[in-house]
N, C-alpha and C positions, 0 to 999 in steps of 0.2 A: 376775386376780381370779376366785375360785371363785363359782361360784351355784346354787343349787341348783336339779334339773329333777326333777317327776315325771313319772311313765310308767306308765300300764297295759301289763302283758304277759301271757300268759299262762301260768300261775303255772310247769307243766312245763319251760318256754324258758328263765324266771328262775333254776330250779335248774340246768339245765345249763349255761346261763352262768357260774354261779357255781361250778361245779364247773372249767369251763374255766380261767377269771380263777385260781382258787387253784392248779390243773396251772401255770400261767403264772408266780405269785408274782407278781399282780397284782391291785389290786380291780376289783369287777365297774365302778363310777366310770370308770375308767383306763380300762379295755378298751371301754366307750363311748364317751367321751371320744375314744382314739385312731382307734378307728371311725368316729367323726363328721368328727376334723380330715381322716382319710384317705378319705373321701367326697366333701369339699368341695375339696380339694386335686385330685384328678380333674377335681372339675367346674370349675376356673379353667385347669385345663391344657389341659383338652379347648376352652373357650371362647378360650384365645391362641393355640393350633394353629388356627387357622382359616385355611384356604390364602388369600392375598388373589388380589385381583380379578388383579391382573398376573402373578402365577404360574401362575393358574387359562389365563389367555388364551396363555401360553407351553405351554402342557401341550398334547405330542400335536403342535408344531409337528415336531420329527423323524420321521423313521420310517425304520427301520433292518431289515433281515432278521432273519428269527428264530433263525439260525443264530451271527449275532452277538456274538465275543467279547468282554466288556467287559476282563475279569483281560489277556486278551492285546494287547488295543489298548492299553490304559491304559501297560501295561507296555512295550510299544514306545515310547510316546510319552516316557515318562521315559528310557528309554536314550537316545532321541535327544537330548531337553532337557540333560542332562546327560552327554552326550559331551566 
C-alpha cells in the first residue's frame, strides 16, 4: 500500500536527486523509497548481530602465538580426519 510523504529539502539536493533517479531510470519516489527500506534493513541486522552474553564470555578464553597458522593447522587437521 502506497502513502504519500512530504519533505522539505533543499531545492539544489531535490534537482540533483532527480537528475540521479532519471541517470537510473527510476523516480526520485523509488530512489527514497529504496533508500529508506535500505537504512532500515541495516538497522534490524545490526540490532540481530548482537554477540550474546555466552559468546561474549567465550571470547579471549584461547590464546594462541601470533606466529600461528590457522590455513596450516586447519589443513592438517582435515588430512588427518579424513585419512
Amino acid at each position: 500500500m502506497d502513502t504519500k510523504l512530504t519533505l522539505k529539502l533543499n531545492k539544489h539536493v531535490i534537482m540533483k536527486a532527480k537528475s540521479f533517479a532519471k541517470e537510473q531510470n527510476t523516480s526520485l519516489s523509488r530512489l527514497i523509497e529504496n533508500y529508506l527500506h535500505s537504512i532500515t534493513d541495516q538497522s534490524m541486522k545490526k540490532q540481530s548481530s548482537t554477540i550474546s552474553p555466552v559468546v561474549k564470555s567465550l571470547s579471549g578464553i584461547i590464546s594462541l602465538p601470533n606466529d600461528f597458522e590457522f590455513k596450516k593447522s586447519y589443513a592438517d587437521y582435515l588430512s588427518q580426519k579424513y585419512k
